[in-house]
Steps between C-alpha positions, in 0.01 A plus 500: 500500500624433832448112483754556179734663690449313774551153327792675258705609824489137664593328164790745513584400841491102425725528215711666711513290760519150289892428469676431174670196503854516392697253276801303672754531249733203477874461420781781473434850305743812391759488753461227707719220579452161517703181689518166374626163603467160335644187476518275201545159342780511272598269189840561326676377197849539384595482148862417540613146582757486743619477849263757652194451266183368599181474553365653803212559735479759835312753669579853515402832689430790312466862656357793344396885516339681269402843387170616336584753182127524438236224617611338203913492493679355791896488455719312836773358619509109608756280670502156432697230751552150419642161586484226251609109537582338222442154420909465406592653806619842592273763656473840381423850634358721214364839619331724214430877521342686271217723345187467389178660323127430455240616319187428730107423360247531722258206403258630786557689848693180699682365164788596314655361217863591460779426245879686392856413469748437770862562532832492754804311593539165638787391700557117569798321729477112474690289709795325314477789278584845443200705453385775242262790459316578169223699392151343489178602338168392480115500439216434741141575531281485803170482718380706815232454683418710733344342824543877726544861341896447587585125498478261184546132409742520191617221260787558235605291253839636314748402279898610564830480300835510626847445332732317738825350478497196352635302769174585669321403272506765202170659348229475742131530477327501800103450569398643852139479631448766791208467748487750797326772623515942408485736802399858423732725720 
């Protein structure tokens, strides 16, 4: 009976004294907020044929932040500067602002999948031109990969509308393709 006891209290004692391991948890929960910066390729093309339509390509900056509802719905804010050369001449400064919401799966602890409408107000000034500001709306959908438990790798693909003057070209619809990287503040 003592050899029981014995051999009971030192089993005890090692499963007290072997450490649990606990799981990292990747990403932004309840709460949190989360930074994001990316730069894209952008394609645009102008329905209107005129003086200021055409076809364009540029790069633009885009800067976000973010709040977590639930692990699962993030709403933010993003600005959205950028200068665009024409091939007919004429630069332009457009700068959006706007809001944003996502509904984000978890596909395993490092990846999320992400998708939800976007809206705000874009404001453009060519030269040779007055400028204009409309309302713009949009779609996109999304991948993060998670490559610390506060910094991702995200790409974005997203589709955007905006109703402009038609000297500047009129209806426009607008594919952007963000790549940058997700700080968890």
């Amino acid at each position: 009976m003592a050899r029981f006891c014995l051999l009971a209290a030192a089993a005890v004692a090692a499963l007290g004294s072997v450490s649990t391991a606990q799981e990292v948890m990747y990403g932004a929960g309840e709460g949190e907020l989360l930074f994001g910066f990316s730069a894209n390729y952008r394609y645009a093309h102008a329905d209107s044929i005129g003086p200021g339509a055409d076809e364009t390509e540029s790069f633009v900056a885009n800067g976000s932040l973010s709040w977590f509802l639930q692990r699962e719905h993030e709403v933010g804010f993003e600005l959205s500067p950028s200068f665009i050369r024409s091939e007919l001449g004429g630069d332009s400064l457009d700068l959006y602002a706007g809001g944003f919401y996502n509904y984000n799966w978890w596909t395993s602890p490092q990846t999320t999948i992400y998708a939800g409408p976007q809206f705000g107000v874009l404001s453009t000034d060519t030269s040779g031109s007055d400028g204009d500001t409309a309302f713009s709306w949009g779609v996109h959908a999304g991948f993060r990969y998670w490559i610390d438990p506060s910094v991702s790798i995200d790409i974005e693909p997203r589709v955007s509308f905006t109703s402009l003057d038609e000297s500047l070209g009129g209806d426009q619809s607008v594919f952007d393709l963000l790549i940058g990287l997700s700080v968890k503040l």
